[in-house]
C-alpha positions in Angstrom: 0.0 0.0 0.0 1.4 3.5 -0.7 2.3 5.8 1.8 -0.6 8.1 2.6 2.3 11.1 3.8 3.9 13.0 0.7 7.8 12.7 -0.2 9.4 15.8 1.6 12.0 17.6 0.0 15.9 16.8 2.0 18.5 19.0 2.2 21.1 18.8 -0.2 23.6 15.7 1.0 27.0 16.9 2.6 29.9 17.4 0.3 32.7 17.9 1.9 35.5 20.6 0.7 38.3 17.8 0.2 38.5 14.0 0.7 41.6 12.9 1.6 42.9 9.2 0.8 45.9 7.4 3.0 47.7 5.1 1.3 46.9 1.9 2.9 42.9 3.0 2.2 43.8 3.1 -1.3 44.5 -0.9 -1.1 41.3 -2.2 -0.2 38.4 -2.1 -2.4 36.2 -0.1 -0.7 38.0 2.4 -0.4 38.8 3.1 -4.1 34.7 2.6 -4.3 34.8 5.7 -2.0 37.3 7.3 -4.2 35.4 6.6 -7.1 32.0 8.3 -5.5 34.0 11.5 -4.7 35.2 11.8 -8.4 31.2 11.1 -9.6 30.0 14.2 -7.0 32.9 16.4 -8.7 34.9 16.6 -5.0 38.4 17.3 -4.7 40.5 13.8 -3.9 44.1 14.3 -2.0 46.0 11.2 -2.0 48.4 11.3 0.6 51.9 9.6 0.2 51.3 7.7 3.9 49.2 7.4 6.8 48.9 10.5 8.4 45.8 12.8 8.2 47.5 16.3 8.4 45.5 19.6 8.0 47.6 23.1 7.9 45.1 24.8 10.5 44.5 28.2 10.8 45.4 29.4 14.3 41.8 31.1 14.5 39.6 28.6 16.3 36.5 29.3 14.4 38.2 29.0 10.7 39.9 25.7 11.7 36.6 24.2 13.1 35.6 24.8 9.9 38.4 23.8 7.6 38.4 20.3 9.6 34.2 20.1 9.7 34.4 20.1 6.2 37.5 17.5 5.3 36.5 14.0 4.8 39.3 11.7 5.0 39.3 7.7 3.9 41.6 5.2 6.6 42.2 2.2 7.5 41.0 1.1 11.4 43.6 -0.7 12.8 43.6 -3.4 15.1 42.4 -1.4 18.1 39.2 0.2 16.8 38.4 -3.5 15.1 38.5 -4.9 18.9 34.8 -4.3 19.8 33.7 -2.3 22.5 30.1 -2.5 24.5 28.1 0.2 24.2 25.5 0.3 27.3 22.4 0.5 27.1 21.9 0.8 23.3 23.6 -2.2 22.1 25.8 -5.3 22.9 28.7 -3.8 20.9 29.8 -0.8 19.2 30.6 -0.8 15.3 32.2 1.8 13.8 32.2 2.5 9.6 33.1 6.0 10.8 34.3 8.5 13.2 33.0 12.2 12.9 29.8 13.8 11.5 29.0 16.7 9.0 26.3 17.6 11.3 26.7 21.3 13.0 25.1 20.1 16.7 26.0 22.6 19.3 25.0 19.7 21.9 27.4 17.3 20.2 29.0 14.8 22.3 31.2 13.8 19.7 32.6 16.8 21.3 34.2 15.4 24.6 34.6 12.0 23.1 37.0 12.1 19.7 40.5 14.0 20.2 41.5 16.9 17.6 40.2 18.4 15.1 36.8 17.4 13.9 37.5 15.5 10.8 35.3 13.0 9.6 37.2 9.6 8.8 35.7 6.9 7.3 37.0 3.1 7.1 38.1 1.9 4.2 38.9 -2.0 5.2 35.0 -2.2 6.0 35.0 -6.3 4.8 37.9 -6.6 7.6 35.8 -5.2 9.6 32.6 -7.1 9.2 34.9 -10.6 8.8 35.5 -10.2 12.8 31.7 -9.8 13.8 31.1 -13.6 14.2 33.4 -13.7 17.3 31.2 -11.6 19.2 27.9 -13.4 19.0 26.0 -13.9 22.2 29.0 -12.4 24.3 26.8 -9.1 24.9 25.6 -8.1 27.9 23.5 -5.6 26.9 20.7 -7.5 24.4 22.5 -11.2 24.3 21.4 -12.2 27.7 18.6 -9.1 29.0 15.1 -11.4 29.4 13.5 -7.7 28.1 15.6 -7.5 24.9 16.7 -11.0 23.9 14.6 -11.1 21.3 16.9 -8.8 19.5 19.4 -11.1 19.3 23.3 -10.0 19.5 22.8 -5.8 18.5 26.0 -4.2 16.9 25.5 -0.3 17.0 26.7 1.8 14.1 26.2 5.6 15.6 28.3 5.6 18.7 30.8 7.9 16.8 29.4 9.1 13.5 25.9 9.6 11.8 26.3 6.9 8.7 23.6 8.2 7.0 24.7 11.3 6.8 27.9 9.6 4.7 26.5 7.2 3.0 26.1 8.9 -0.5 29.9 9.5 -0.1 30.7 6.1 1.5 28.1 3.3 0.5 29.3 1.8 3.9 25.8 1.8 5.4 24.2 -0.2 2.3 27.1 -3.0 2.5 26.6 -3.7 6.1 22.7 -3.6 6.1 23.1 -6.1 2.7 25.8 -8.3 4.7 23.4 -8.5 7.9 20.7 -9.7 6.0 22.9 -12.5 4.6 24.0 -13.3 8.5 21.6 -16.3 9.1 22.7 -15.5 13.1 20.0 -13.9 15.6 21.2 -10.8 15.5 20.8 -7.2 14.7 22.5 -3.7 13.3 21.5 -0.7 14.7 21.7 2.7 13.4 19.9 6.2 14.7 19.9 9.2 12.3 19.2 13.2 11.8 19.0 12.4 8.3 16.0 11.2 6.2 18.0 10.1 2.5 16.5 6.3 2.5 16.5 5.6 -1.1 19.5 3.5 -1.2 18.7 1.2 1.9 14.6 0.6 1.1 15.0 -1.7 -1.7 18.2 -3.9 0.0 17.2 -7.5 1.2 18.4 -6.7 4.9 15.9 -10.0 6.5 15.1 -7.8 9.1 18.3 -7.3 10.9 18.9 -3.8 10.9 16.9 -0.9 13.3 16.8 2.3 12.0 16.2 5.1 14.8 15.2 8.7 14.1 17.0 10.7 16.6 13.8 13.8 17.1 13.9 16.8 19.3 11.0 19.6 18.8 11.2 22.7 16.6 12.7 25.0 19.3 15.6 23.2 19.2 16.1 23.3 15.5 18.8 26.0 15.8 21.0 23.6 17.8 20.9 21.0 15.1 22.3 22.8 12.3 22.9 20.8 8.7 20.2 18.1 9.5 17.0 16.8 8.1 13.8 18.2 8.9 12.5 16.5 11.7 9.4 15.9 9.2 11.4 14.3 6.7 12.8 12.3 9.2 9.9 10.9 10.5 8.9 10.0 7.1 12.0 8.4 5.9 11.3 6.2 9.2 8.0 5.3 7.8 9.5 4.6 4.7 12.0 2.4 6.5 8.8 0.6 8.2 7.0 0.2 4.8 10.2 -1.4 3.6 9.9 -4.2 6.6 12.8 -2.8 8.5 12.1 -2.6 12.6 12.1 1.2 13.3 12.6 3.4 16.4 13.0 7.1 17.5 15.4 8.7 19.7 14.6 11.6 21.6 17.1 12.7 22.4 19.2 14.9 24.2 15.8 15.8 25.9 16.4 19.3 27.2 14.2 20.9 29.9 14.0 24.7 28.8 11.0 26.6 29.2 7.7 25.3 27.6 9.3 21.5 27.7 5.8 20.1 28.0 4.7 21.4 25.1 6.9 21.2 22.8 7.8 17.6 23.4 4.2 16.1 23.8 3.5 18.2 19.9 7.0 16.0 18.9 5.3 12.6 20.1 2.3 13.5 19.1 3.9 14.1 15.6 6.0 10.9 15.6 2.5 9.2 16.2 0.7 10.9 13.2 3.5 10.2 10.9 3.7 6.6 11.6 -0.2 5.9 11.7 -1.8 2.4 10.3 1.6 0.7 9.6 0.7 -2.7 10.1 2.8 -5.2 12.7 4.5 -2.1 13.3 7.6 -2.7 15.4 8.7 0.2 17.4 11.4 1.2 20.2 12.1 4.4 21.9 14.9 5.7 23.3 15.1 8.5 25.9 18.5 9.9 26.8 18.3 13.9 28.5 21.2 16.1 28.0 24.4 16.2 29.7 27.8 18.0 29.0 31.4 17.6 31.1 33.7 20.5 31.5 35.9 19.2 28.7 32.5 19.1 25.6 31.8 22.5 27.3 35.5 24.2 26.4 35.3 22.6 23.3 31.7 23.5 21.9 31.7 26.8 23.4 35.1 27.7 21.3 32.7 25.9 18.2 29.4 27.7 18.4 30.1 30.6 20.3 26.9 32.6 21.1 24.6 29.2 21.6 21.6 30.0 23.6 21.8 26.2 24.5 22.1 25.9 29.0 25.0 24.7 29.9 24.6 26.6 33.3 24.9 24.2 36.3 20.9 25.3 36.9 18.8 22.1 37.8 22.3 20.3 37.4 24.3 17.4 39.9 27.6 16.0 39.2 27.9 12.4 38.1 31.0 10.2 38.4 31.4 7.9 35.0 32.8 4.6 35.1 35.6 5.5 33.2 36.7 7.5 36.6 35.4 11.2 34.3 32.6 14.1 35.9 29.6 14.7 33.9 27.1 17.2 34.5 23.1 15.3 34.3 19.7 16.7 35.4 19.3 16.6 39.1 16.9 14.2 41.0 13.8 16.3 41.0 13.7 16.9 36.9 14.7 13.8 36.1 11.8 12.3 37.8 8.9 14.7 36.2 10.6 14.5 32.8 10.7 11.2 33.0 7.2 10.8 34.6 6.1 13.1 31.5 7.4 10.9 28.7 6.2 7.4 30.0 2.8 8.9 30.0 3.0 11.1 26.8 4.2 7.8 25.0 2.1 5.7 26.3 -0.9 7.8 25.0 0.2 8.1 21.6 2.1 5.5 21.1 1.1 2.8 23.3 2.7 0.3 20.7 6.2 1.0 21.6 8.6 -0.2 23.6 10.6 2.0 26.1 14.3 0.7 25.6 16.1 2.5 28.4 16.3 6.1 30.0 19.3 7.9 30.8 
């Protein structure tokens, strides 16, 4: 049955100002793919003589943010970044295609989490990659032996560090791992949340089910903090899309921010989420709830980026919370997490009593 919401127009896809190409990328075969879409889209290709992705900054913070924001560069992960981490409470393990994001979030955690400048680097020995995913089958913790989520099987995320979607008319990265998944006769599953709503490669792929493709939402008043994104609209309706296709869906709302007129806004965005995904049959829907936080370091580092954000990283409503990697992270205090939280379990479960609340945090 056709979709009863029209196509919405999407932003025109990323292209970056260079893409630069180690030498070791340039020996596997998807990475001379990736080379090959860059010379199609008419962008710039630097092949470097070695390893090393070096970029002649400017000194001024602003003009290097964006010289790195908009330098795409095609490496090899090595050993380490193939030895799979977990990734609590999303998924089992964490699988990279990428590290970085075109996006322009001025809440980005990407922010305290990858070092230097904010390039966006992209694997080119993805079959390597894949190759070692049957070694970690049922040795989650997180999906692989959880009575509430076993039926997910063994869940490898693929947005811990990047937005794939947002690459994948450069990278084709997203489409090979969705195809190999749904060859995988394993119970298991990829996941993947996205601001961006370009679907048309991944609806017509046989992926058997094995892939979860989340919206990540917030409402309109926070549209100035998620700059170089999809439409929250066309998001929504590349999800349907996605659902039409036979591919398990879910939103992400996140980070949930409690500014003034919260409420509101965020019961319009479920309410919206519910309208767009209306009479899809056997729909199969999760949600995802994770509220902002920030530490000192994603402050510094944001602040020098988007200088004159109206986004709160005041210590209002704030307590400080010990990570277990031994780091301080500024959360919500007791009070507003509990009546935000309280708000969203009931808001969901009047609009969209067919989902399934995955985790808060």
């Amino acid at each position: 049955m056709a979709s009863p919401y029209p196509e919405i127009s999407l932003p025109r896809p990323w292209i970056p100002r260079r893409i630069m190409v180690t030498a070791s990328a340039r020996t596997w075969p998807h990475g001379r793919r990736i080379m090959e879409r860059a010379a199609a889209l008419g962008v710039p290709v630097v092949t470097l003589p070695g390893d090393r992705v070096l970029l002649d900054l400017p000194d001024d913070p602003r003009r290097a943010y964006a010289e790195a924001k908009g330098t795409l560069a095609v490496v090899v992960a090595p050993p380490s970044k193939r030895k799979l981490q977990p990734i609590a409470p999303s998924a089992d393990w964490r699988l990279d295609l990428a590290e970085g994001c075109p996006a322009h979030c001025s809440y980005c955690y990407l922010a305290g989490s990858l070092k230097g400048p904010p390039i966006t680097r992209v694997y080119a020995n993805l079959d390597e990659i894949l190759h070692g995913l049957p070694d970690y089958l049922g040795r989650g913790t997180i999906t692989s032996r959880s009575m509430a989520r076993v039926a997910e099987g063994t869940t490898f995320e693929a947005s811990c560090y990047t937005d794939p979607l947002a690459l994948e008319h450069l990278t084709g990265s997203l489409s090979a791992t969705i195809a190999w998944f749904g060859r995988w006769q394993a119970e298991t599953q990829l996941r993947f949340t996205t601001k961006f709503a370009d679907v048309a490669p991944l609806v017509t792929l046989d992926h058997g089910g094995r892939t979860r493709m989340r919206a990540s939402i917030n409402p309109a008043q926070h549209r100035g903090h998620e700059a170089g994104t999809a439409p929250v609209a066309a998001r929504l309706s590349a999800l349907r899309r996605m659902a039409e296709a036979g591919y398990p869906i879910g939103l992400t709302i996140a980070p949930i921010i409690a500014a003034d007129g919260w409420e509101q806004a965020y019961g319009d965005l479920i309410d919206a989420a519910a309208a767009a995904l209306a009479g899809l049959p056997d729909l199969d829907l999760s949600i995802e709830l994770i509220t902002h936080r920030f530490t000192a370091g994603s402050k510094a580092t944001l602040d020098s980026w988007y200088p004159g954000s109206s986004l709160n990283m005041t210590d209002a409503n704030r307590i400080t919370k010990r990570t277990k990697f031994g780091t301080e992270k500024q959360v919500y205090d007791a009070d507003t997490m509990r009546r935000l939280r309280t708000y969203f379990e009931t808001a969901i479960g009047r609009s969209l009593p067919q989902a399934r609340i995955l985790y808060w945090t």
